[in-house]
N, C-alpha and C positions, 0 to 999 in steps of 0.2 A: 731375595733370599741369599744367604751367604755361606749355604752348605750344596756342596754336591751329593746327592741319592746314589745309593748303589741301587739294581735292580729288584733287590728283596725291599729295599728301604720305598721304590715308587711302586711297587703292586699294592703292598701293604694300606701306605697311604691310598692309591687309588681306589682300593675294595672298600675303605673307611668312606669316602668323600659318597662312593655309589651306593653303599648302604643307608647310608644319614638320608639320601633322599629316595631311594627307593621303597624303603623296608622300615620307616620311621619310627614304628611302634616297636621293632626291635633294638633298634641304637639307645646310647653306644653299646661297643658289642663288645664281650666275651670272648675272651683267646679261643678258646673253639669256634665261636661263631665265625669271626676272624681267619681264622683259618681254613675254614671251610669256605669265604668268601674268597680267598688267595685261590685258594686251587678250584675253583670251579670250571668247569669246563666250557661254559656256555660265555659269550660275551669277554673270551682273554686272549692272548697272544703275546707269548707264548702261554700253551695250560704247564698248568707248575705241581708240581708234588711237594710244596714244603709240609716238616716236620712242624709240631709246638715248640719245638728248641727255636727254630729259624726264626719264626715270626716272632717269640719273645724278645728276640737277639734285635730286632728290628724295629720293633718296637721303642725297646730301651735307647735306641742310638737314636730314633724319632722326636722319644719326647728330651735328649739332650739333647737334639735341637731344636726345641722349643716348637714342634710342627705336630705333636700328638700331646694329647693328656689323659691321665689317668683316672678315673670317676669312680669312688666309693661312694655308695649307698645304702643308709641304715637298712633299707629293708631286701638287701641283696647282700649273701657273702661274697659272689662274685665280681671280683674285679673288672671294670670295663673299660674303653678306653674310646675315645674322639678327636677327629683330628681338628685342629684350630687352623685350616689354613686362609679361610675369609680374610680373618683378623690377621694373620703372620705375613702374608702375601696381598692384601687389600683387592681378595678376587668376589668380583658379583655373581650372581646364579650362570648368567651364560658364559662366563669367562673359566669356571669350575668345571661345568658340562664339559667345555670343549678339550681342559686339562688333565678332566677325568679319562675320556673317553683317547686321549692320544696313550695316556699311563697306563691302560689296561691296555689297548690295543697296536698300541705300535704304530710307526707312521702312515695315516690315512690319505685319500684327496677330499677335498673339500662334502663332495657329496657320499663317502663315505663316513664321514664326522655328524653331517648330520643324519643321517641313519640311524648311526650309533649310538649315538648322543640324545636322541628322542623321548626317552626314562627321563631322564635328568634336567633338561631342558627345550621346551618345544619350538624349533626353530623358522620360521614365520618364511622364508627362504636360504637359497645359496649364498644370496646378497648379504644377507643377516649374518650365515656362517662367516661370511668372508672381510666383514666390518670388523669381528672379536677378532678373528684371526691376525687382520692388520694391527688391532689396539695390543694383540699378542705380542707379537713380532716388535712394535714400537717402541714397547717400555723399556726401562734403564732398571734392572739388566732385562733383555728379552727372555722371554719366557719358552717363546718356541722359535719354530725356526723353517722357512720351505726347503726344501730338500731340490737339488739338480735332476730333473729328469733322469729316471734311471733306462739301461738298453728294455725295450718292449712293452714299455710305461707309455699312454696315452696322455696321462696327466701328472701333475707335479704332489708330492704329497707332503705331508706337515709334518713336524716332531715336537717332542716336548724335548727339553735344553735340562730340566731337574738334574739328568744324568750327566750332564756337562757338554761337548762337544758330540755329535754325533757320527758316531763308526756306520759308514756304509759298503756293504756287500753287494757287490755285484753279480746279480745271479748269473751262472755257469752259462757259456754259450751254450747253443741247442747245434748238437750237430748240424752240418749242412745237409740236410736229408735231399734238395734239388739234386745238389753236384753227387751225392751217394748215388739215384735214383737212377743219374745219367750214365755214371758211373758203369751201374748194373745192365743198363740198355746195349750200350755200347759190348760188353762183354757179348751178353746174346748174338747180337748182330756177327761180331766175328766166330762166334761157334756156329750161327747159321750158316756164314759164308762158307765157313770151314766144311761142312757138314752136307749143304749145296754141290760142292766141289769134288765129292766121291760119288755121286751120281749123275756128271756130266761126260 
């Protein structure tokens, strides 16, 4: 693919990709429907409040680049729209599942993917996850990407690359609540001694 996504441009497409196989009798969908697939609350990360402005706006930069299309239907005045990225990106059902499921939800580990990803694709093991995910990673250009272990992470998690390089945030130290703890002990102790010491 030879465009970089902004993050209205990969929900958008992501809610397209999740609908087409969840909700089949519905697709393609309607800027409303669209948009209520964007902001839904359930299965996203982040949950997003866009507007009908935003998502047409995303849209339009979607299908110039050739990664949505538009569907008029004589017996609909409703405009609808589908994304093409089987064909634009040469992706199979599992390999969609797993680029859907990174696009709505942000970087996962492996057994978060297939959790998530269960609607769209039913994944037969971790092993299976972890085969697309290397055929992911492989292609010219990669499509996603492992992520370095981040501080209090037991395992390593995946991204999609759509957005281009990936910005990682280090969550906040957690104070040191030990050394506060000891901290407060210690105090005691010398108000005890202190304390001991006018009734000696």
């Amino acid at each position: 693919m030879d465009h970089t996504l902004n993050d209205t441009e990969v929900r958008v497409l992501g809610s397209l990709i999740e609908k087409e196989i969840t909700t089949p009798d519905y697709y393609p969908l309607s800027l409303n429907a669209l948009v209520a697939a964007c902001n839904q609350s359930s299965n996203r990360n982040p949950v997003v409040h866009f507007g009908e402005d935003t998502v047409a706006r995303a849209l339009d930069t979607l299908r110039e680049k050739k990664l949505v299309h538009q569907v008029e239907r004589s017996e609909s005045r409703v405009t609808k729209y589908r994304h093409v990225l089987y064909e634009a990106m040469d992706l199979g059902r599992p390999t969609i599942a797993i680029m859907c499921a990174l696009m709505l939800r942000g970087p996962q580990t492996v057994g978060e993917i297939r959790t998530r990803s269960n609607r769209l694709y039913d994944f037969s093991s971790l092993e299976e996850v972890e085969t697309v995910l290397n055929s992911l990673m492989s292609g010219d250009p990669p499509l996603i990407v492992r992520l370095p272990r981040q501080t209090g992470q037991k395992e390593v998690r995946y991204a999609h690359l759509l957005s281009g390089e990936v910005r990682l945030v280090e969550p906040e130290a957690e104070p040191d609540r030990i050394g506060k703890l000891e901290k407060e002990l210690d105090d005691l102790k010398k108000q005890f001694e202190e304390f001991r010491k006018q009734f000696e």
